[in-house]
C-alpha positions as CSV (number, residue, x, y, z in Angstrom):
1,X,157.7,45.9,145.9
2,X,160.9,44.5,147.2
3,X,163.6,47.2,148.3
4,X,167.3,45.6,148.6
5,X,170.5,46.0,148.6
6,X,172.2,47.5,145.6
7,X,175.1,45.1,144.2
8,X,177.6,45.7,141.0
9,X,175.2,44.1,138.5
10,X,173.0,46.8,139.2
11,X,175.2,49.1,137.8
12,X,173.6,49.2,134.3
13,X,169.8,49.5,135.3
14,X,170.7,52.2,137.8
15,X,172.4,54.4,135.4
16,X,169.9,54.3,132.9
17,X,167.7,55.5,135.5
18,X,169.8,57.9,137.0
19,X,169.8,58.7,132.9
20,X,166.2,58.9,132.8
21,X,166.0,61.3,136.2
22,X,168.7,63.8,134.4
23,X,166.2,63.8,131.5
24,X,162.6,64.2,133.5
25,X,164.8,67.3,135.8
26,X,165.8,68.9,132.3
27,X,162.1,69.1,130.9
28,X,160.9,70.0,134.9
29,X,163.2,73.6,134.9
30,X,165.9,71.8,136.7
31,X,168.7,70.7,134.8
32,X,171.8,71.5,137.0
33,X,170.9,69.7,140.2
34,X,172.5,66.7,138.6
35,X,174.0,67.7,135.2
36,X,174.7,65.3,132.7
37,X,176.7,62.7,134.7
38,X,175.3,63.0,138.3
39,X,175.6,61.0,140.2
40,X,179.4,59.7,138.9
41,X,180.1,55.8,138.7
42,X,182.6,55.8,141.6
43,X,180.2,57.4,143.8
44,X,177.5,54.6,143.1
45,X,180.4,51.9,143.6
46,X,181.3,53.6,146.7
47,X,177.5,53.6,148.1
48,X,177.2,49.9,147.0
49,X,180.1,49.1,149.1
50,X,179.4,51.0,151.9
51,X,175.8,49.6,151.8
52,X,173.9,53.0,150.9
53,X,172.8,52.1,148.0
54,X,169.0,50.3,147.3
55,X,167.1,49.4,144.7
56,X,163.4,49.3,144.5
57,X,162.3,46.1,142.4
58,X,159.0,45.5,140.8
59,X,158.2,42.4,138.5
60,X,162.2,41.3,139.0
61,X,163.0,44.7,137.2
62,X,164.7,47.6,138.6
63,X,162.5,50.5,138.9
64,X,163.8,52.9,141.5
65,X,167.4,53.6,143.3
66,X,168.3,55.6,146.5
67,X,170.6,56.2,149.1
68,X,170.0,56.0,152.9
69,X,172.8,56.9,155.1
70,X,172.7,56.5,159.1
71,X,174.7,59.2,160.7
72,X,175.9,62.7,161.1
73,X,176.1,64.4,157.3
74,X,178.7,67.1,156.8
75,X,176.7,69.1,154.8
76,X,173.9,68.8,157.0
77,X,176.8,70.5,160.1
78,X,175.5,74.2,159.7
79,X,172.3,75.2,158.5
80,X,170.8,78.8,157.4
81,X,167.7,77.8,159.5
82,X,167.1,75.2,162.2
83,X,166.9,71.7,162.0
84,X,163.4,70.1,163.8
85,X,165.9,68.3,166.4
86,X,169.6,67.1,167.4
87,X,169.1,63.9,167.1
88,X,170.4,60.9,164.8
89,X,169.3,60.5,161.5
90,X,169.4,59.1,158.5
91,X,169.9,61.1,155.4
92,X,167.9,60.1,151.8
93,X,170.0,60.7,148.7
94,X,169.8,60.3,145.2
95,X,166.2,59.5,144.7
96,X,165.5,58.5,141.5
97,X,162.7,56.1,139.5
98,X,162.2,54.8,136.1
99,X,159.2,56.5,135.4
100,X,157.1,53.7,135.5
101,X,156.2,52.8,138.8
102,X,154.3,54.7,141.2
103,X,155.4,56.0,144.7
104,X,159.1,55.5,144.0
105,X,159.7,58.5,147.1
106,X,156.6,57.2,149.5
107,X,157.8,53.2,149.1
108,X,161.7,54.5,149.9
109,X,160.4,56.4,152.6
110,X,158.6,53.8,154.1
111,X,161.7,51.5,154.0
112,X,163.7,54.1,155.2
113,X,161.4,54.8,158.2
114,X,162.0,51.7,159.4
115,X,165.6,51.8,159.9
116,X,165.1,54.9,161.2
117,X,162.4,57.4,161.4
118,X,164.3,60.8,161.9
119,X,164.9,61.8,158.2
120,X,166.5,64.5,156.6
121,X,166.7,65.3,152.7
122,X,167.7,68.3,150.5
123,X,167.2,69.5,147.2
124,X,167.6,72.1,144.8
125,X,165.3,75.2,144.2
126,X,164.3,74.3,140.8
127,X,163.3,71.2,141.9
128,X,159.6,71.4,142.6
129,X,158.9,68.0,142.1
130,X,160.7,66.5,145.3
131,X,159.8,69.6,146.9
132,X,156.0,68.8,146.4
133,X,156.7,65.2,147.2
134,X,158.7,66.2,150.6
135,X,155.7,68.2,151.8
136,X,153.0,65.5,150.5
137,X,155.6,63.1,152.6
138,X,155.3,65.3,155.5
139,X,158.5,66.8,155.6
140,X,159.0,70.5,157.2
141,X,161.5,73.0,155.5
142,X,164.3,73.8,157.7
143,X,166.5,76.2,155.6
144,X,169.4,76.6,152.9
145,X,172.7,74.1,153.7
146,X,175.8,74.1,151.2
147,X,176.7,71.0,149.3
148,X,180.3,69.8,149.4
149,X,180.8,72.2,146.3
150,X,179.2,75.1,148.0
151,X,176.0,75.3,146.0
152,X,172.9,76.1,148.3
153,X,169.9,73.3,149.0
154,X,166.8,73.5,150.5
155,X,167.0,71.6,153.2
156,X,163.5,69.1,155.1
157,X,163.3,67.0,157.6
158,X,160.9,64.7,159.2
């Protein structure tokens, strides 16, 4: 399954499944991690330019989306906990898949190994989906950090 680059065009597929994930997290207990409109069109624009944003393809279809981001996140800066380590990393954000391929977390992990294997990723309490899929991935629970609007995440890293 080819991982690439998201572009502009890519914009409708990704929001449907962005769409889809805001659904699945409603039915799974967890319908405020993202709201209605998470993540917001300028954000997704702003990841495509700045080269965060990928897209996981299978059969020439869309069917997963994600950001990876090299470098020092500000949310990440203090920590109710410890981090594993000091050193750089790459942050995954906004995970989400179709619902109809498999491995849409281990196949962006995998990719995202390779550009570099010192990972961190947080999520929401209610959210015991990524949370089993961050400990199947072998990632270790660090502790709570604060989003940029000051709501608490469980924090991982691997």
């Amino acid at each position: 399954m080819p991982i690439r680059l998201a572009t502009t065009a890519d914009l409708p597929a990704i929001s449907a499944i962005y769409a889809f994930a805001r659904t699945q997290m409603a039915k799974d207990n967890n319908p405020t991690q993202w709201g209605k409109s998470h993540p917001p069109l300028d954000l997704l624009k702003a990841d495509i330019t700045a080269k965060h944003l990928y897209v996981i393809e299978e059969a020439g279809n869309i069917g997963g989306v994600f950001a990876f981001i090299l470098g020092e996140d500000p949310t990440y800066q203090q920590i109710d906990g410890a981090w594993l380590n000091d050193q750089p990393y790459g942050t995954i954000h906004r995970i989400a898949g179709n619902g109809k391929i498999k491995g849409t977390f281990s196949k962006a992990l995998a990719f995202c190994e390779q550009l570099e294997p010192n990972i961190r990723i947080d999520t929401h309490q209610n959210n015991k989906r990524m949370q089993h899929l961050l400990e199947k991935n072998g990632f270790t629970y660090c502790g709570i950090i604060l989003t940029e609007e000051q709501a608490p995440r469980l924090a991982y890293q691997k």
